[in-house]
TORKOL-4160 file (C-alpha; in steps of 0.2 Angstrom, whole numbers, padded with zeros to 4 digits, m for minus):
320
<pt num="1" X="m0081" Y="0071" Z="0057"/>
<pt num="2" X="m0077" Y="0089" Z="0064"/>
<pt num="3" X="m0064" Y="0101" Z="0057"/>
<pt num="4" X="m0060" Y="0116" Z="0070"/>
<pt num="5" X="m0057" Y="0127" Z="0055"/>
<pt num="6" X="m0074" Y="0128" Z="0048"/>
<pt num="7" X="m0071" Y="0137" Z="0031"/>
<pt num="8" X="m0082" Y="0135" Z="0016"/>
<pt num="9" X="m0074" Y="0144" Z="0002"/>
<pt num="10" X="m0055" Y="0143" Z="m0004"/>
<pt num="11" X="m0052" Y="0162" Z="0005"/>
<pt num="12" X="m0059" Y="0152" Z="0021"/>
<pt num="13" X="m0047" Y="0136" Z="0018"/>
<pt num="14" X="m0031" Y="0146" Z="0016"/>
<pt num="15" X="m0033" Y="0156" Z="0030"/>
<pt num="16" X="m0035" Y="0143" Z="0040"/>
<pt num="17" X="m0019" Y="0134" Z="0032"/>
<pt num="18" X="m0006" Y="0148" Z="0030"/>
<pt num="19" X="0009" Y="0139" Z="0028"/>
<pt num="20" X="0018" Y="0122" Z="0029"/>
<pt num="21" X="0017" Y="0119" Z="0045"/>
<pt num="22" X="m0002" Y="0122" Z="0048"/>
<pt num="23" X="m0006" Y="0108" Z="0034"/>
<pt num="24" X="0007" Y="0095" Z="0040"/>
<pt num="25" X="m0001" Y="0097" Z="0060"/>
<pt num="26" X="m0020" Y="0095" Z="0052"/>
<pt num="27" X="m0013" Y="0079" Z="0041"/>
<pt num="28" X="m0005" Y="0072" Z="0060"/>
<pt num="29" X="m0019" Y="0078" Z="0067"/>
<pt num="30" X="m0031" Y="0067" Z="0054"/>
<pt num="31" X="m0020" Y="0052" Z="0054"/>
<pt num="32" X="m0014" Y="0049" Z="0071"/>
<pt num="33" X="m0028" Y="0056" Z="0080"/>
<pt num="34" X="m0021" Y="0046" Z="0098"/>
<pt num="35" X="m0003" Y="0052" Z="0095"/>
<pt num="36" X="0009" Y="0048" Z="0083"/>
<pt num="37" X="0015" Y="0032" Z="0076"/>
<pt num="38" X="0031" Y="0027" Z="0068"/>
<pt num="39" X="0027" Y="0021" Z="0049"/>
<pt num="40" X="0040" Y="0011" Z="0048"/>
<pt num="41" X="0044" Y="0001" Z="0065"/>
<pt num="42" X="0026" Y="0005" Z="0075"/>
<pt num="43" X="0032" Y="0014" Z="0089"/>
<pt num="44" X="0022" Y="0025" Z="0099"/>
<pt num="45" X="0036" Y="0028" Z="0113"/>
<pt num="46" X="0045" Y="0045" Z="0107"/>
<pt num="47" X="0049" Y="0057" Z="0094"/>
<pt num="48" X="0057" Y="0070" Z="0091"/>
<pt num="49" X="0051" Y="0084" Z="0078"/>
<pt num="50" X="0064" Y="0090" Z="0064"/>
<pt num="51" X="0066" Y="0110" Z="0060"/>
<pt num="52" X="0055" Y="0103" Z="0044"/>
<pt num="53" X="0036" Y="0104" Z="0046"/>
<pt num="54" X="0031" Y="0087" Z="0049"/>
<pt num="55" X="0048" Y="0077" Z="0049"/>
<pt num="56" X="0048" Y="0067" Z="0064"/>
<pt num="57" X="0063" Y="0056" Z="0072"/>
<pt num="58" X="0057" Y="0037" Z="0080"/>
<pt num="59" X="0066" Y="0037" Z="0096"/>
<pt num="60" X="0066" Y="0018" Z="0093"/>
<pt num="61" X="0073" Y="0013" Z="0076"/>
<pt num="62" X="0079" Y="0030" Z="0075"/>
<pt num="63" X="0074" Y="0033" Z="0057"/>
<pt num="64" X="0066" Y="0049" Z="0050"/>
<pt num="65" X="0051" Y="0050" Z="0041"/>
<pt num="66" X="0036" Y="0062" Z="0037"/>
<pt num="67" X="0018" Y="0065" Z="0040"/>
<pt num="68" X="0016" Y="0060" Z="0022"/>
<pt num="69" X="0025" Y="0043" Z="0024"/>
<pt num="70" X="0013" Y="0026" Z="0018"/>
<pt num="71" X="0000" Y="0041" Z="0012"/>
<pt num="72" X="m0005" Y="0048" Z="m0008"/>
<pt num="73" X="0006" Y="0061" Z="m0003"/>
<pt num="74" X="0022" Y="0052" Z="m0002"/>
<pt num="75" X="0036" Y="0058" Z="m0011"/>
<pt num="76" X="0027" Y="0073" Z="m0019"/>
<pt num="77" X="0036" Y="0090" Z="m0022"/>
<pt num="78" X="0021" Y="0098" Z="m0020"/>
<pt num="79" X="0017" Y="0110" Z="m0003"/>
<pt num="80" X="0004" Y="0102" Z="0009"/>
<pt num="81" X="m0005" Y="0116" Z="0004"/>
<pt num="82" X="m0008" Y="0114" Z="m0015"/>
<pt num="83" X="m0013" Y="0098" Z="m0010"/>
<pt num="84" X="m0026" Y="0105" Z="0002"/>
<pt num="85" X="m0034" Y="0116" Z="m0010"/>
<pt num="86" X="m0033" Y="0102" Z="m0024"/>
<pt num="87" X="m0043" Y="0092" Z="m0013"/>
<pt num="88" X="m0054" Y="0105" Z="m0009"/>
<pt num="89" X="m0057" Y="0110" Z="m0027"/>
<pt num="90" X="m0060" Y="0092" Z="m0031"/>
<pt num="91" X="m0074" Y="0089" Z="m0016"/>
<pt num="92" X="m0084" Y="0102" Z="m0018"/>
<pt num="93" X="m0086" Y="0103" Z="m0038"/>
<pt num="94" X="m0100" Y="0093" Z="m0041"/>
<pt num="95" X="m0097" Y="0090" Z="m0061"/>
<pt num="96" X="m0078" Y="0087" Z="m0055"/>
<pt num="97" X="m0064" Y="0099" Z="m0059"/>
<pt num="98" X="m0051" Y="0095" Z="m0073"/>
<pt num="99" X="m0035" Y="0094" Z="m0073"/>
<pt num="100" X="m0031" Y="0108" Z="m0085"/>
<pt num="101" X="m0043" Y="0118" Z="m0073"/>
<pt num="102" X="m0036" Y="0112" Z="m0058"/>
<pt num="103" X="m0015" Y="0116" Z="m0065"/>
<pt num="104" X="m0024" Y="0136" Z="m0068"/>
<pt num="105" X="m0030" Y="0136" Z="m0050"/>
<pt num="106" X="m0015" Y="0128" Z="m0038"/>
<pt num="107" X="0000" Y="0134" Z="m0051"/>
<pt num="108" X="0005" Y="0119" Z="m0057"/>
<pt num="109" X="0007" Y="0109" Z="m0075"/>
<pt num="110" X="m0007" Y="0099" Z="m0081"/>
<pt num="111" X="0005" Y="0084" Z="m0081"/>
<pt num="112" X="0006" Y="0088" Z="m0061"/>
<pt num="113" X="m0011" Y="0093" Z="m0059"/>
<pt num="114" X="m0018" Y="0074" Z="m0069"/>
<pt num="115" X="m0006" Y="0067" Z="m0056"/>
<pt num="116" X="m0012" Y="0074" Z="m0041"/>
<pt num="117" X="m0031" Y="0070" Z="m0044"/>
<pt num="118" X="m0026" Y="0053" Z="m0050"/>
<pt num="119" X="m0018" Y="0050" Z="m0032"/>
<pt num="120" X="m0035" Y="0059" Z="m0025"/>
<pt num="121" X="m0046" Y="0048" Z="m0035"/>
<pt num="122" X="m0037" Y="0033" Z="m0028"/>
<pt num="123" X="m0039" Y="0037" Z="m0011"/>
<pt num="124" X="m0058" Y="0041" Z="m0016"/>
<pt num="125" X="m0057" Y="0023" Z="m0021"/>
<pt num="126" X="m0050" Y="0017" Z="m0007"/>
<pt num="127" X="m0065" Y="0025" Z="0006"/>
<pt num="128" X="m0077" Y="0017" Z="m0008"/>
<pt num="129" X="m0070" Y="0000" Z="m0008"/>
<pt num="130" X="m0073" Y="0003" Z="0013"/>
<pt num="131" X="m0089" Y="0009" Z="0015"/>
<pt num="132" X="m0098" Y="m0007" Z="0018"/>
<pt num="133" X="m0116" Y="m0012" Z="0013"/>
<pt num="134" X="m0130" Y="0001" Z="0009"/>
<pt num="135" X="m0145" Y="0002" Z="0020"/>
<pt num="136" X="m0162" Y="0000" Z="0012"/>
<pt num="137" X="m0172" Y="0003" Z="0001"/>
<pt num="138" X="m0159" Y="0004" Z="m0013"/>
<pt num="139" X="m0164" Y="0009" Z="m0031"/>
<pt num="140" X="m0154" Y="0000" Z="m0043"/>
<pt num="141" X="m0149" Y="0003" Z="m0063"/>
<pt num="142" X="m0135" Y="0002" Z="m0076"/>
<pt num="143" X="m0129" Y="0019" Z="m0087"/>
<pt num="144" X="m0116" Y="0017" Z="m0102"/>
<pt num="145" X="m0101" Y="0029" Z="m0106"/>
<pt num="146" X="m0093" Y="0033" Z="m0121"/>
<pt num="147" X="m0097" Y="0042" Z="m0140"/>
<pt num="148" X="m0115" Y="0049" Z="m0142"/>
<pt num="149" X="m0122" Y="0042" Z="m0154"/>
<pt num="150" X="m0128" Y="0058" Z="m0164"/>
<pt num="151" X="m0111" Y="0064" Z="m0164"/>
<pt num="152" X="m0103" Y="0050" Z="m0175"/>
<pt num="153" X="m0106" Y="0050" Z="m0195"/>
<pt num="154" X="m0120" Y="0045" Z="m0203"/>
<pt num="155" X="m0114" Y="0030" Z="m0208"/>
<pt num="156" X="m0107" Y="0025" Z="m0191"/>
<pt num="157" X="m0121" Y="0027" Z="m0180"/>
<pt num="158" X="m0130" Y="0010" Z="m0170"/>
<pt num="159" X="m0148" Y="0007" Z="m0170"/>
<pt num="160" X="m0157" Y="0009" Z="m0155"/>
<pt num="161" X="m0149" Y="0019" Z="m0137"/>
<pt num="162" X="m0132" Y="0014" Z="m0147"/>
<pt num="163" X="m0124" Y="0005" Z="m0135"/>
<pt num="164" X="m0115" Y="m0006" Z="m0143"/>
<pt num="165" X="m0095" Y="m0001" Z="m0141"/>
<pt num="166" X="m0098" Y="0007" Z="m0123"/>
<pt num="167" X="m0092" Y="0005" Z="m0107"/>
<pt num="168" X="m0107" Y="m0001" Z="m0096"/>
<pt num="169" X="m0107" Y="0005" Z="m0077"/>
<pt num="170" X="m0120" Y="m0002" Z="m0063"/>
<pt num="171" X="m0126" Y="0007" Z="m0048"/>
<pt num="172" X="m0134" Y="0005" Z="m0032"/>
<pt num="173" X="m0144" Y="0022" Z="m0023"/>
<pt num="174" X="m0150" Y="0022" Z="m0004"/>
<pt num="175" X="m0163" Y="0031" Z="0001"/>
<pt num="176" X="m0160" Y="0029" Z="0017"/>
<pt num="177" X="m0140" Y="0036" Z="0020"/>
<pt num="178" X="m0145" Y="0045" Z="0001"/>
<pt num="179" X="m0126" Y="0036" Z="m0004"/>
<pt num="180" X="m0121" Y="0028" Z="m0019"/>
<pt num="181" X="m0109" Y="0014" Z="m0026"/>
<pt num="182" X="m0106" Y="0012" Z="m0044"/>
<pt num="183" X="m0095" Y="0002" Z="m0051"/>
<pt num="184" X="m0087" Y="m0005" Z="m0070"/>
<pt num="185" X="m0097" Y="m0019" Z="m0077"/>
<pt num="186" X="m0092" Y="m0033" Z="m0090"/>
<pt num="187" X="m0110" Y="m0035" Z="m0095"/>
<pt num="188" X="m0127" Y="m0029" Z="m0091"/>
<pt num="189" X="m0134" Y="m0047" Z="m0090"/>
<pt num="190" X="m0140" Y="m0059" Z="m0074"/>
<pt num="191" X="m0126" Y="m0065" Z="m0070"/>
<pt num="192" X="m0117" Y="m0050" Z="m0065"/>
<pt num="193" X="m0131" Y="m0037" Z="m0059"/>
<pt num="194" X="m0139" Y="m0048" Z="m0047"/>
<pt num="195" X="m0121" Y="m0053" Z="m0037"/>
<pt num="196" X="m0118" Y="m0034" Z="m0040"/>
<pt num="197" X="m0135" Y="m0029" Z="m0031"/>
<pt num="198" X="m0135" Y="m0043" Z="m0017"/>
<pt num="199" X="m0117" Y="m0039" Z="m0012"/>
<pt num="200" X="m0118" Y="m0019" Z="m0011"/>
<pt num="201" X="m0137" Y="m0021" Z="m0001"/>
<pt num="202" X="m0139" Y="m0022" Z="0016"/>
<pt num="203" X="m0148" Y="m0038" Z="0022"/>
<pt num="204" X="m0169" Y="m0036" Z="0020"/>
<pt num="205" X="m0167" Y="m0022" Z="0010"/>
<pt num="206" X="m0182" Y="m0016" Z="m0004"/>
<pt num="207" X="m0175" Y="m0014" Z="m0020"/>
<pt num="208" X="m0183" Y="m0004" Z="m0035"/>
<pt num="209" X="m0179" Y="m0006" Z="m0051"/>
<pt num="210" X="m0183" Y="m0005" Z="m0070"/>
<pt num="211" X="m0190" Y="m0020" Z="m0078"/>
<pt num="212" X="m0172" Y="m0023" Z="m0088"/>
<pt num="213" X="m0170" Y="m0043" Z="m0089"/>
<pt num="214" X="m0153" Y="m0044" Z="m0078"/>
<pt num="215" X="m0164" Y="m0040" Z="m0062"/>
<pt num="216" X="m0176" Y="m0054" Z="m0066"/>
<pt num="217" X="m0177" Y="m0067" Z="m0051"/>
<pt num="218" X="m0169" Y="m0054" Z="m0040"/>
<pt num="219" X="m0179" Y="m0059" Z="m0025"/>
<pt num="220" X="m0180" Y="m0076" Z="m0029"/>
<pt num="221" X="m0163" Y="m0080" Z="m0028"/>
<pt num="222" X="m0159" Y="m0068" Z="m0013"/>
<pt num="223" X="m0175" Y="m0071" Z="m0005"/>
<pt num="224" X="m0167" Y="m0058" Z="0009"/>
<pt num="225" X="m0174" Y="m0043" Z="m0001"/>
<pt num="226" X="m0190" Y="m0036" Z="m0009"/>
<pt num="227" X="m0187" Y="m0032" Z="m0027"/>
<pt num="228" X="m0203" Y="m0022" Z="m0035"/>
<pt num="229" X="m0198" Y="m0014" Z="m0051"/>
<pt num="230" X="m0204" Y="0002" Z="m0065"/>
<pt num="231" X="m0210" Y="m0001" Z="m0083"/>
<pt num="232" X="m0201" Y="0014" Z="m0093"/>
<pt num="233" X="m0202" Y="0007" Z="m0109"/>
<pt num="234" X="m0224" Y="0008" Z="m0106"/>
<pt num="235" X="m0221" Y="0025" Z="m0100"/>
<pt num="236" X="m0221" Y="0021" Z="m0082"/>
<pt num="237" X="m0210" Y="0031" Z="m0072"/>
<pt num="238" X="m0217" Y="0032" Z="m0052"/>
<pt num="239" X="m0229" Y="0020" Z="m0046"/>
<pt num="240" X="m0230" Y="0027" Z="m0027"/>
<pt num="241" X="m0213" Y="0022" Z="m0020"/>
<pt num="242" X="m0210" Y="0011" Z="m0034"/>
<pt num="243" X="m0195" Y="0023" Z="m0046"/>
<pt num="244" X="m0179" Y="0023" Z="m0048"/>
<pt num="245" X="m0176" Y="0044" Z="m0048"/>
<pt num="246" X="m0163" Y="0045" Z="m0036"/>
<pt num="247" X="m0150" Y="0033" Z="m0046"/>
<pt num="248" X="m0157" Y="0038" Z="m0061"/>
<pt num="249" X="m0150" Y="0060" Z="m0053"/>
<pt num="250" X="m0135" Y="0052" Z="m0050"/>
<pt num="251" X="m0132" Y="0044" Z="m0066"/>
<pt num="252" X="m0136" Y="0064" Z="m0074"/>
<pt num="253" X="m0125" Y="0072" Z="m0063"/>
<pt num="254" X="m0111" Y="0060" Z="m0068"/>
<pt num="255" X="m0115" Y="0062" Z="m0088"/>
<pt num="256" X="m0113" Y="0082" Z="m0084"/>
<pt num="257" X="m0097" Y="0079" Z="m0078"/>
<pt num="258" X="m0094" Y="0066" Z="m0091"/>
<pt num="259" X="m0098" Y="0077" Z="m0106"/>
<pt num="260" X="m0096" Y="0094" Z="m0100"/>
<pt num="261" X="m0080" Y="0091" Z="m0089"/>
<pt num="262" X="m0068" Y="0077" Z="m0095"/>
<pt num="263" X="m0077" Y="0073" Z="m0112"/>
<pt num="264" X="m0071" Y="0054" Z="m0109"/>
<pt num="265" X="m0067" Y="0041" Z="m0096"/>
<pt num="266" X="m0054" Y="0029" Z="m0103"/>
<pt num="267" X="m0058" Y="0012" Z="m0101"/>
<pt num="268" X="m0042" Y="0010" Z="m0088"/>
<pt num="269" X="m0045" Y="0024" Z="m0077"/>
<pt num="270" X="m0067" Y="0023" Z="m0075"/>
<pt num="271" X="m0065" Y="0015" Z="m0060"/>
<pt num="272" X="m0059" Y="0030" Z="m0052"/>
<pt num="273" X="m0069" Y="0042" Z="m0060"/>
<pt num="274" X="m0083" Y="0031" Z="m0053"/>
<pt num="275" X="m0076" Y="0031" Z="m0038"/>
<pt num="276" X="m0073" Y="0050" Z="m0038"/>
<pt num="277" X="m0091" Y="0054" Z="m0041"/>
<pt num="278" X="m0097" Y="0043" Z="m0027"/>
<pt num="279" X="m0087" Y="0047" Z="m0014"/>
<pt num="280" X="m0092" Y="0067" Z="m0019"/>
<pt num="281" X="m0110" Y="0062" Z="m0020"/>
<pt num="282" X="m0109" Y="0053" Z="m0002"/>
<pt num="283" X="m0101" Y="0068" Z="0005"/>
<pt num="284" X="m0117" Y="0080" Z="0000"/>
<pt num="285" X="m0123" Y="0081" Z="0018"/>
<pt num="286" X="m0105" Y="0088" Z="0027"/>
<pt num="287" X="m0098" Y="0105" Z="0025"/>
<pt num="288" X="m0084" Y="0111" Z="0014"/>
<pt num="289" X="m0070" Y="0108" Z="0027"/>
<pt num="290" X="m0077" Y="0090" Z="0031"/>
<pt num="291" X="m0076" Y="0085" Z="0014"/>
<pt num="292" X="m0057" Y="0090" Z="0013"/>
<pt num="293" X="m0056" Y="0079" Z="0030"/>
<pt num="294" X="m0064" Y="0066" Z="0022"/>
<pt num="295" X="m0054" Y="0065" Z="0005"/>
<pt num="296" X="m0036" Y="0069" Z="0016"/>
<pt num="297" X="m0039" Y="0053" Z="0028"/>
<pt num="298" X="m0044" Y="0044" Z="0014"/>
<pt num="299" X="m0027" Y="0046" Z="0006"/>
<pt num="300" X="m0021" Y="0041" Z="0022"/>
<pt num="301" X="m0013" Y="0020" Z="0020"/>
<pt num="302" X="m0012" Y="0020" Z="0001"/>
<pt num="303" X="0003" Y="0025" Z="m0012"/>
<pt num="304" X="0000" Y="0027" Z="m0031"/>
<pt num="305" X="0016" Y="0032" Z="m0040"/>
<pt num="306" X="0015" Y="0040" Z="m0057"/>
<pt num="307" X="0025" Y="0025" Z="m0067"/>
<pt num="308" X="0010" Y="0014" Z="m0059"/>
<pt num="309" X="m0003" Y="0027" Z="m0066"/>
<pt num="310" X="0001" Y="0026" Z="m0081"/>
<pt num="311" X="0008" Y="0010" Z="m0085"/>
<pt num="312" X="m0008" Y="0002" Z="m0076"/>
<pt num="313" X="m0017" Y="m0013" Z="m0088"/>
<pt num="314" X="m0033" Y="m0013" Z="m0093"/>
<pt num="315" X="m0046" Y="m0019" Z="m0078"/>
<pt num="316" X="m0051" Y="m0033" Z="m0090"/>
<pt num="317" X="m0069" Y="m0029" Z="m0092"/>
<pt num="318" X="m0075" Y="m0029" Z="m0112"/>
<pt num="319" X="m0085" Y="m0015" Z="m0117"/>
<pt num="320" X="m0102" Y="m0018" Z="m0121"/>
């Protein structure tokens, strides 16, 4: 993806994006790339632009609508602008920005600020949930989230890692493309590692994995990949190419932001937390502006409103 602005620090992005009008042509430009189309009839005939940055009239049905229209954007009170920086601020902190942070930096409420990387998170969802299989070879695991252990009182703390009363989260790494999927888990067990494995790896993929029980028959069932796995609890971390580093680096980098950042997921919203982290870590090869590109189109088809935000149900999943 190219930008024709370049920037790669926040001085760079609002140059580039001095007003209104610069940010709503750069959202047209991102979502109707072959000219515009009318959201609401499908017209590509003619339109007529309003005195209002991107306000548009279909020359068709002859209704009025935005560049925001059908997007995360809809209906926002916020400048283009805010938003701009907000997604930039958001793609290119590694641990994640939160939104008592992010209110300081765009001058907003923190009520506003949750809002607006809620709506960003959900369009880092959305290009998640599109970004097909992985190529292989894939390393695979499963993290927990929730309390540590040593921070509860004495007579409340679990035996063991302490997993018990967590939320369990698995993931899959490529080498290859060096992207990442993870996603909320019901339980760590056979039944629902080895459908979550086989559906997120390419065909004829190598997998590596720990010698945890819920990868056992891997390869036998899907007898399309090569499942070779590491003994950590014998003190076996890399045999060759045999290891699970790379998803084991993206599990610490999440627990960074986890603890040091947001200091809890909630059960209802992990998914997007999830998806946030992922969607940064798969952007680690582009530039600054292409991140924001990337995380704008992405918004680009989907609507979250506040009363759905917070008014969402449980996804259903028990915590381990």
């Amino acid at each position: 993806m190219s930008n024709r602005y370049g920037y790669n620090n926040v001085l760079g992005l609002l140059a580039a994006f001095p007003d209104e009008a610069a940010c709503a042509e750069h959202l047209a430009a991102l979502r109707w790339p072959d000219g515009i189309t009318c959201p609401l009839c499908a017209s590509t005939r003619h339109f007529t632009h309003m005195n209002r940055p991107g306000k548009y009239v279909c020359g068709d049905c002859r209704k009025q609508f935005s560049v925001r229209k059908g997007t995360v954007y809809e209906e926002s009170r916020l400048p283009l602008r805010k938003w701009f920086l907000a997604a930039f601020l958001m793609t290119t902190s590694r641990k994640g920005i939160s939104s008592l942070q992010l209110a300081r930096e765009i001058g907003v409420t923190q009520k506003t600020a949750w809002f607006v990387l809620g709506r960003l998170r959900k369009a880092a969802e959305q290009a998640s949930s599109r970004a097909g299989t992985l190529p292989g070879p894939v390393e695979a695991d499963e993290s927990y989230f929730g309390g540590r252990n040593k921070n509860r009182h004495t007579r409340d703390r679990l035996p063991g890692r302490g997993t018990a009363n967590k939320m369990a989260v698995a993931g899959v790494v490529s080498r290859t493309s060096g992207q990442a999927v993870a996603r909320q888990i019901e339980q760590p067990d056979r039944a629902t590692l080895i459908p979550f494995v086989e559906g997120v790896t390419a065909p004829g993929s190598t997998i590596y994995t720990d010698t945890h029980s819920g990868y056992d028959g891997l390869s036998s069932l899907f007898n399309r990949l090569t499942h070779e796995t590491v003994n950590h609890s014998a003190g076996e971390y890399v045999r060759g190419k045999v290891h699970t580093n790379g998803v084991e680096s993206f599990w610490a980098l999440l627990k960074r932001g986890y603890h040091g950042v947001f200091h809890d997921f909630s059960q209802k919203h992990l998914p997007r937390y999830l998806a946030e982290f992922s969607h940064r870590w798969n952007m680690l090869p582009l530039s600054s502006a292409q991140r924001v590109d990337a995380l704008l189109k992405a918004g680009i088809g989907e609507r979250l409103t506040y009363e759905e935000l917070i008014s969402e149900p449980e996804r259903g999943y028990s915590r381990v």
